[in-house]
N, C-alpha and C positions, 0 to 999 in steps of 0.2 A: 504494500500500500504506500500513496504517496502522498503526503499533505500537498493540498495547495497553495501554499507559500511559493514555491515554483513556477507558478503560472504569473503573467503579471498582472496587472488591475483589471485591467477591462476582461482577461480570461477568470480572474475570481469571481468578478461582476456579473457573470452570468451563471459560472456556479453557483451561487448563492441564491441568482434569482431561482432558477431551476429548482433549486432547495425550495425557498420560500414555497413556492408554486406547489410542488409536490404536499409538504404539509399542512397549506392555508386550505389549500381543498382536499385532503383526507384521499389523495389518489396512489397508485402501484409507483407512477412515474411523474417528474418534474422536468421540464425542458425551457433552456433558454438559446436561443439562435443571435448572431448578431448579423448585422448587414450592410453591405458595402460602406454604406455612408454611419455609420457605428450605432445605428436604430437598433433595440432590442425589441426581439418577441419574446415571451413567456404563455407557458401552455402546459395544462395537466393530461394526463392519458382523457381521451373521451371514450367513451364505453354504452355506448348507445343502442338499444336491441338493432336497430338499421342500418350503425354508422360505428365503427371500433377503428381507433385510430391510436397510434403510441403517441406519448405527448413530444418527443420530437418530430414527427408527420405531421403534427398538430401545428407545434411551431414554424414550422418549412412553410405550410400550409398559408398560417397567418402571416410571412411576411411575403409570401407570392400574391394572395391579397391585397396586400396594402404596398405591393409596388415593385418591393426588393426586385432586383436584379441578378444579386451573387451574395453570397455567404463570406464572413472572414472566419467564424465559429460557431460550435456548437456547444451544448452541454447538456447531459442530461444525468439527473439524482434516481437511480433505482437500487433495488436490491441484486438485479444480475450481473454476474462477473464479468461481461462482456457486451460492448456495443450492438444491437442486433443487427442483422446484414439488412431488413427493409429500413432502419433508420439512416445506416450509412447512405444508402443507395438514393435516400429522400434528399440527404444533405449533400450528395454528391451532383442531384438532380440540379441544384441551382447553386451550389459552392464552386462543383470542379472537382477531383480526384486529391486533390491536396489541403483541404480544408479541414481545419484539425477538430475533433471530435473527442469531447472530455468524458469520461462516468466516473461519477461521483457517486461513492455510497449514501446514505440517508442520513449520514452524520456527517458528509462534505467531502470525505474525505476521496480524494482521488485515484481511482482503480485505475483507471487506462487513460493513455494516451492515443488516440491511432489518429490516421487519415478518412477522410470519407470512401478514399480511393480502391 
């Protein structure tokens, strides 16, 4: 495990929100995206009988709505050891293959580093 000390401001800024997100709404996951021009999304898993989305798809999602262009990062607070390959794949949709993607356990602390790629 890796504390996020490591990461610099604006990569904790999103883990945290991610955090926030996940526990202010009582969900599996927490997600924060940031974007081109340094706008953040925040977004919990939606779990809908119609509609189940992880809460990074969810974030991807909100900032393709509202404009974004490209990714600089991601982050997302769950309990699994590993990024899952549709989140990567979501952030790689509109980041790029090189767009670094943080997991954060429930307590902040940072599991993985990888790419979207």
């Amino acid at each position: 495990m890796t504390d996020t000390t490591d990461l610099d401001a604006e990569d904790r800024k999103i883990v945290t929100l991610a955090r926030s997100a996940r526990a202010r709404n009582g969900v599996p996951e927490g997600a924060a995206v940031r974007d081109e021009t340094g706008r953040t999304y925040v977004a919990g898993t939606v779990a809908l009988e119609s509609l189940k989305l992880s809460a990074l798809q969810t974030a991807v999602a909100m900032a393709v709505a509202s404009g974004a262009t490209s990714l600089e990062a991601a982050a997302v607070v769950s309990a699994a050891e590993t990024p899952a390959d549709d989140d990567r794949a979501a952030v790689r949709d509109l980041g790029g293959p090189d767009t670094p993607v943080f997991l954060a356990g429930p307590d902040g602390t940072l599991r993985a580093r990888v790419t979207a790629g």
